[in-house]
C-alpha positions in Angstrom: 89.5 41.4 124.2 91.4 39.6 121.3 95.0 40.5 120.9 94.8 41.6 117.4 92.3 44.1 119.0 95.0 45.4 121.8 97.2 45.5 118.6 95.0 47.8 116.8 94.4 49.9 120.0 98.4 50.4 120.9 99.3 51.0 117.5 97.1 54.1 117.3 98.1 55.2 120.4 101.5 54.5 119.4 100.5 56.9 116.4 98.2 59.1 118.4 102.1 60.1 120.8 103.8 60.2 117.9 101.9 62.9 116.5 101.7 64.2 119.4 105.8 64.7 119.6 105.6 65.9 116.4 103.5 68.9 117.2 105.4 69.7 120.2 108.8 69.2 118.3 107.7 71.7 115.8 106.6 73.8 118.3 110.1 73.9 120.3 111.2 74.3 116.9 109.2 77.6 115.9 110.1 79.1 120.1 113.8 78.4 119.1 113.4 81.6 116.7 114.6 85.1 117.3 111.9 87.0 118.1 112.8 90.0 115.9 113.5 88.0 112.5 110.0 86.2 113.2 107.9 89.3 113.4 110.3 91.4 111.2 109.7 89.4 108.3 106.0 89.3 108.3 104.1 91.4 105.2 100.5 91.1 106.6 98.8 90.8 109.9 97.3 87.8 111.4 93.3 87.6 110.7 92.1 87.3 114.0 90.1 89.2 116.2 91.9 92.3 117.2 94.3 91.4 120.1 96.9 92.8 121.8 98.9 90.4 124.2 101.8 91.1 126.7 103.6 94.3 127.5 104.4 97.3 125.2 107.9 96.3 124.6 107.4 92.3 125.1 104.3 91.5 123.1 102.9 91.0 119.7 99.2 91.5 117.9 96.5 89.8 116.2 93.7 91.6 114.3 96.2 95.0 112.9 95.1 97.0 110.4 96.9 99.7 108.5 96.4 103.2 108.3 96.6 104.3 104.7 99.7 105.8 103.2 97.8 109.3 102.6 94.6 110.4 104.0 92.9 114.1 104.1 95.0 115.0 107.4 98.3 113.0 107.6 100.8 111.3 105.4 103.0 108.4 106.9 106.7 108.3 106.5 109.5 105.8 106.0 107.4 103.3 104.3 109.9 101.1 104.0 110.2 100.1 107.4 106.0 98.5 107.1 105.3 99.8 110.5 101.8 101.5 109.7 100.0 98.9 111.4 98.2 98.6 114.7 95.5 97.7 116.8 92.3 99.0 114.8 91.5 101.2 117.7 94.7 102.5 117.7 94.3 103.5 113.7 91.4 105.3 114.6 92.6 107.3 117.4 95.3 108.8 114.8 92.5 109.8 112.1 90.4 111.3 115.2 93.3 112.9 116.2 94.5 114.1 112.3 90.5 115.2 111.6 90.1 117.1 115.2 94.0 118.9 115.0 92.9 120.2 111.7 89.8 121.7 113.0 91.9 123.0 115.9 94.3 124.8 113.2 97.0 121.9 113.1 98.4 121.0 109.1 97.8 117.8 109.3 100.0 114.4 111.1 103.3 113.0 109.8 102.6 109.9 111.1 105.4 107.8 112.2 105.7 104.3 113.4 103.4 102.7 115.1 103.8 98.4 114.9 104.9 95.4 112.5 102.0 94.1 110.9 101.9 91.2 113.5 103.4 93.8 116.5 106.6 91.9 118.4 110.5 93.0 118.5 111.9 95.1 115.5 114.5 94.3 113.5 116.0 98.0 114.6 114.7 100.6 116.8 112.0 100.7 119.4 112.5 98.2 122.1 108.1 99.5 122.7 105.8 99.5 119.5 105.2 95.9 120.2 101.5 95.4 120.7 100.2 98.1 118.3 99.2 100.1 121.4 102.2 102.5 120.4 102.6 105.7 117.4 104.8 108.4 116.8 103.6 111.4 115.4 106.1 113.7 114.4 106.2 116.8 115.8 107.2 119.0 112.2 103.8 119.8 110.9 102.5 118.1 107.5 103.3 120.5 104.2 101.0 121.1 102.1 101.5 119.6 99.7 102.0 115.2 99.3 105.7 114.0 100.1 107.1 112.0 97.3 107.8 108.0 98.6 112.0 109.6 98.2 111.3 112.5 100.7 109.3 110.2 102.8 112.6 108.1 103.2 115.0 110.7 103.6 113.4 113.9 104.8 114.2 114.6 108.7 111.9 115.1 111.5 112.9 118.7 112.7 114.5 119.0 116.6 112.1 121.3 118.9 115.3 121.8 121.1 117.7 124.6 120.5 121.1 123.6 119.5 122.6 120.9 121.8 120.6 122.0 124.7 117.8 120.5 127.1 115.6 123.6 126.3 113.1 124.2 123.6 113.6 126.7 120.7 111.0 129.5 120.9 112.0 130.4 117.4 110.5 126.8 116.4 108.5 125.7 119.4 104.6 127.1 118.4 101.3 127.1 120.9 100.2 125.0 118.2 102.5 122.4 119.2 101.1 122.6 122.8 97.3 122.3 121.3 98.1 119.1 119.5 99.8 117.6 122.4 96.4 118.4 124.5 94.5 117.3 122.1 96.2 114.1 121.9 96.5 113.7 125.5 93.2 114.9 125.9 91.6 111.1 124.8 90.4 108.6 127.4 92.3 105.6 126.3 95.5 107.5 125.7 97.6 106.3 128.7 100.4 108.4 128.0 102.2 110.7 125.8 105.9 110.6 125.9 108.1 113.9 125.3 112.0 115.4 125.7 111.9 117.1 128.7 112.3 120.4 127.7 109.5 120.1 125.7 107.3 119.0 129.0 109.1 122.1 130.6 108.1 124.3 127.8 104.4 122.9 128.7 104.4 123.6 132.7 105.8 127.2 131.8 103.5 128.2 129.6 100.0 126.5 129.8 97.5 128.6 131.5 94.0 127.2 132.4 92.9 123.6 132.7 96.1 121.4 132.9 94.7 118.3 134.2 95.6 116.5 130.4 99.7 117.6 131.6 99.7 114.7 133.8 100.2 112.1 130.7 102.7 113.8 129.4 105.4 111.8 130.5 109.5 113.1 129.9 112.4 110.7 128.1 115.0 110.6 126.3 114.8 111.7 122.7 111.5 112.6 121.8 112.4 116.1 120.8 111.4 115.3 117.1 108.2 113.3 117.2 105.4 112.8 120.4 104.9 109.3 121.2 100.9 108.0 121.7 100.7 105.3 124.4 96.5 103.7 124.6 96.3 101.5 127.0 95.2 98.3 126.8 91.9 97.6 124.4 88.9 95.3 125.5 88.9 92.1 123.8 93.1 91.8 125.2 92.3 90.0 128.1 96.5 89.2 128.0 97.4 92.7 127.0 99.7 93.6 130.3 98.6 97.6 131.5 101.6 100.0 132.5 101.5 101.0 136.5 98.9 103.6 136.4 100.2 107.9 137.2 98.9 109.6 139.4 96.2 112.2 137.3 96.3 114.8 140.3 100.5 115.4 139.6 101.1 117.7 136.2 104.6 115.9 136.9 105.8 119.8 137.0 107.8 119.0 139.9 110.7 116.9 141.2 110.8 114.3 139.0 111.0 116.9 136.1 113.8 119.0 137.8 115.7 115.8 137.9 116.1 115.7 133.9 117.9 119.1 134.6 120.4 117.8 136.3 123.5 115.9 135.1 122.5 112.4 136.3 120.4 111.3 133.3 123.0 112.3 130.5 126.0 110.8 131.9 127.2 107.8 129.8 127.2 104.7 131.9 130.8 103.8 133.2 132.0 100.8 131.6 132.5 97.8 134.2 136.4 96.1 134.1 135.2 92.5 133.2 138.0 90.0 133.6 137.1 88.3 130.3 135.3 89.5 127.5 131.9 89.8 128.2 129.3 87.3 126.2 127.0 88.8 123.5 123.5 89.4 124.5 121.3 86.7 124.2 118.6 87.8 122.2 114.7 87.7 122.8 113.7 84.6 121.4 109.8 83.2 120.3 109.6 81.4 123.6 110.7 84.5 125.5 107.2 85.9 124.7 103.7 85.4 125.6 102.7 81.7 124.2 99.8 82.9 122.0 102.4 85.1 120.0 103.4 81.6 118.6 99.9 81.2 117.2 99.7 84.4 116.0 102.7 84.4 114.2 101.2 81.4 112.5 97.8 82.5 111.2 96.8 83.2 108.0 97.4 86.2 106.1 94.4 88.5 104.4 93.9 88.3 101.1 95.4 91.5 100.3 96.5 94.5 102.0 93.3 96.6 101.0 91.8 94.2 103.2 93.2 95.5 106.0 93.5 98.9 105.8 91.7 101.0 107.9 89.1 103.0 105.7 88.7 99.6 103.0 87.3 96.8 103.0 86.3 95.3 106.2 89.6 96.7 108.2 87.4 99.5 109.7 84.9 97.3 111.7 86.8 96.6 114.8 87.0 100.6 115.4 83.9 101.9 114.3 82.4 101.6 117.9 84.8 104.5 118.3 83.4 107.8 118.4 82.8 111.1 116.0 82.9 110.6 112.2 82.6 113.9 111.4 83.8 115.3 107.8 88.0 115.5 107.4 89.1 118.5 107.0 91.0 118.7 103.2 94.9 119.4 103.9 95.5 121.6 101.4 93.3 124.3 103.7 96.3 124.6 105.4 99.7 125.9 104.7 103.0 125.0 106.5 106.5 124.7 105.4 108.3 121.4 103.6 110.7 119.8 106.3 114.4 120.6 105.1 116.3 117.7 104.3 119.4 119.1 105.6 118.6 118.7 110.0 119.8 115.2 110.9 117.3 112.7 112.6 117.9 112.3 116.3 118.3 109.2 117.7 116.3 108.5 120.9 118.0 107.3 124.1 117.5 104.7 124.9 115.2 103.6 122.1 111.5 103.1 123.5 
């Protein structure tokens, strides 16, 4: 082989490795991120085949779509934070769930939040919500008539807990409330359903009949203003990371609820006596995730937001294998009081 031939051959190799740094070095580069300003600051989902990878609170999702701002059974609140979005399945659960708690008598969903349009860590609030597996559904019903996008923002969720107390109000608290929660509970791929615990006390001292559907009702802190909707992981998520499974024979009326009747879940933690200041937490960082959250955060956007909105365009595909498309039921066949503006929005502990 001549030598200007070996030339030719190591320069492109030379050229081949460089390129090859290159990618890697932009790589390290997009890893070196905080998690939470990467996925925070996305507008629009990745499009992708729907996809949830990693855990619930250490994850992110390809393939979200967006539940519309108003439908015939729920209206979604604090637009602001652009956390409508989820995994397409997910989206349809919460218009089965709207459509069937309207036949059951409910007034319709306020829908919380559920993801970021490409899942991951939030710039504020849930440390969960992170694969688009996740929802909170407020627990005041819908009014009836449409919030403005001002009473969206600043209208409060209403406490189901009297006072400062563990218990429930029975002068709020409605068997309605208990039928949603069944009904919500009552779906196959809902995992769990996470409550205050004098909500899931309310529930073991009062429901009569089948209570099989009381073992996903799971209690934590907060949660005394809004339900939160676990699925579990989707086929087609082959790195979506499941939750340890419960066992569906325990309501979970026993033990382990008495124990949030005690004093040993409220007490603040005792602050340790460092020596030196202690050094600020490191946050959770790109590289910290699952690797394909790296691609995800780097493919392209849709077109436009109708696009990808569940009920438009082509968002509704992914979830149509899901079933019972029966007729909504309007809203407005319902009545049910406008949430006052004056109750102050509880803040969960710890945030989930």
């Amino acid at each position: 082989m001549s030598a200007k031939r070996l030339s030719r051959i190591g320069l492109a190799a030379l050229l081949c490795a460089a390129t090859a740094l290159e990618v890697t070095s932009a790589s390290h580069a997009l890893a070196d991120q905080p998690a939470k300003q990467a996925f925070g600051g996305q507008k629009l989902p990745a499009v992708a085949q729907p996809e949830s990878v990693g855990f619930y609170s250490k994850g992110c999702l390809a393939g979200g779509i967006a539940i519309p701002v108003d439908g015939p059974n729920w209206q979604v609140m604090r637009l602001s934070r652009n956390r409508r979005w989820g995994h397409p399945r997910m989206i349809a659960l919460l218009e089965r769930l709207s459509r069937e708690a309207a036949q059951d008598g409910w007034p319709g969903l306020l829908v919380g939040d559920i993801s970021q349009p490409r899942g991951g860590p939030m710039l504020t609030g849930h440390a969960s919500h992170q694969i688009g597996l996740d929802a909170d559904v407020w627990l005041t019903p819908m009014p009836n008539r449409r919030l403005t996008s001002e009473e969206r923002e600043n209208v409060s969720a209403i406490s189901m807990l009297k006072g400062d107390s563990l218990y429930v109000d029975p002068n709020i608290w409605t068997p309605a409330h208990a039928a949603l929660l069944k009904r919500a509970a009552g779906y196959p791929e809902v995992e769990r359903i996470f409550v205050h615990p004098g909500i899931k006390k309310k529930l073991c001292d009062t429901v009569t009949g089948d209570r099989g559907w009381m073992a996903k009702v799971r209690p934590y802190w907060g949660h005394h203003y809004h339900f939160h909707i676990r699925m579990s992981c989707q086929p087609g998520s082959p790195g979506c990371k499941p939750q340890e499974p419960i066992n569906r024979n325990d309501d979970g009326c026993g033990a382990a609820l008495a124990w949030w009747f005690t004093d040993e879940p409220w007490k603040p933690a005792k602050p340790a006596k460092p020596a030196k200041p202690p050094k600020p937490k490191k946050p959770m960082m790109l590289s910290d995730l699952p690797p394909a959250c790296a691609r995800i955060l780097n493919e392209p956007a849709p077109a436009s937001i109708a696009d990808v909105t569940f009920g438009l365009g082509n968002a509704g595909t992914a979830a149509a294998a899901l079933p019972d498309a029966a007729p909504a039921v309007p809203a407005a066949a319902f009545a049910a009081p406008t949430p006052p503006a004056s109750i102050p929005l509880p803040v969960p502990r710890p945030r989930n």
